[in-house]
C-alpha positions as CSV (number, residue, x, y, z in Angstrom):
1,X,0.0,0.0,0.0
2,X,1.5,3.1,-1.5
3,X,2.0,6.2,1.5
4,X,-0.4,8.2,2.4
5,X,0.3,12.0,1.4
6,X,-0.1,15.5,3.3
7,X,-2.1,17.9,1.7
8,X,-1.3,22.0,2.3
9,X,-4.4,21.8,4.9
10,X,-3.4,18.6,7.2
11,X,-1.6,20.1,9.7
12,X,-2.7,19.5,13.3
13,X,-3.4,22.9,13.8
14,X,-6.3,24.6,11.0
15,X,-5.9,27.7,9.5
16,X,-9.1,28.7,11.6
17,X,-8.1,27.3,14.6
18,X,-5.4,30.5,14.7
19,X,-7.7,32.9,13.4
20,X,-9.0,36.1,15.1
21,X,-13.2,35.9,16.1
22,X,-14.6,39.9,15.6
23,X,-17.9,40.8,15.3
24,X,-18.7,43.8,13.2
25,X,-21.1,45.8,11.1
26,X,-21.0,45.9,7.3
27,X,-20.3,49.4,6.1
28,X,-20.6,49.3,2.5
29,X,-21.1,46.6,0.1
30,X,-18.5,46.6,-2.7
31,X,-18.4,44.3,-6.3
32,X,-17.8,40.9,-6.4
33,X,-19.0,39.7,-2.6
34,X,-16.7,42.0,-1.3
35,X,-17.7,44.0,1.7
36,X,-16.3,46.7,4.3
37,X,-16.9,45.7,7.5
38,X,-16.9,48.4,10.3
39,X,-15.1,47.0,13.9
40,X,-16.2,48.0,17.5
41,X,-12.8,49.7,17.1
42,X,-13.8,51.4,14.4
43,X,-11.2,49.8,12.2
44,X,-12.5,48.8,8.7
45,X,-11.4,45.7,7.4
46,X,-12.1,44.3,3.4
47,X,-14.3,41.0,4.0
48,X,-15.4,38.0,1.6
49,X,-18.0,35.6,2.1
50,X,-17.4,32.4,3.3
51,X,-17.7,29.6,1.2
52,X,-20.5,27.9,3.0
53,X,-22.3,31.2,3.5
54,X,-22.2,31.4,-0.9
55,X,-23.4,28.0,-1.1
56,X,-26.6,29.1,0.5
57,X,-27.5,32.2,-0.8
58,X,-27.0,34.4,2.2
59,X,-27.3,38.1,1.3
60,X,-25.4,40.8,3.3
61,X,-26.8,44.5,2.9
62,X,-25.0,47.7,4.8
63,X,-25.9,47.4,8.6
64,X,-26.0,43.3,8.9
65,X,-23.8,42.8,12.1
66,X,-21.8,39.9,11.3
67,X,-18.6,37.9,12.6
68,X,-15.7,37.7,10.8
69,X,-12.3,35.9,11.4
70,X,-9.3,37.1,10.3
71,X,-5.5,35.9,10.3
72,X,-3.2,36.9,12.6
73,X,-0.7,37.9,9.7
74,X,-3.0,40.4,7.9
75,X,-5.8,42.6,9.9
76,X,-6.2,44.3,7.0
77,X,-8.4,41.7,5.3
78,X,-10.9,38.8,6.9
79,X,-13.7,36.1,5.8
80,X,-17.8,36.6,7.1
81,X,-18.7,33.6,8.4
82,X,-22.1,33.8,10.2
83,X,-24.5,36.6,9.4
84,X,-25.7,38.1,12.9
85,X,-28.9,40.2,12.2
């Protein structure tokens, strides 16, 4: 039987395991699923829909409060992963 390989993703520890939970508001809804997304800290990040959140048709218009998770490496950018209100 022939070894099984890694993929990039395999480690122990997930990419999302290490990322940064927020919860913001969506300031402004840009072209291609792209959105700003306003912080409690007032610090606007550029956010995508997850893929899961695409899959089912979930719609984001300016004022949704939604959580986001973002890398460690890059505040500057993030992923919407659960639509709040």
């Amino acid at each position: 039987m022939p070894p099984q390989r890694r993929r990039a993703g395999d480690d122990e520890e997930g990419a999302s395991e290490n990322a940064i939970e927020l919860e913001g508001t969506v300031a402004a809804v840009l072209a291609g699923t792209m959105f700003r997304v306003k912080l409690a800290n007032e610090h606007l990040v550029l956010a995508h829909i997850s893929g899961k959140m695409r899959k089912r048709f979930i719609r984001l218009v300016v004022g949704d409060r939604v959580k986001i998770e973002m890398s460690p490496y890059d505040t500057d950018k993030a992923r919407i992963v659960y639509r709040l209100g």
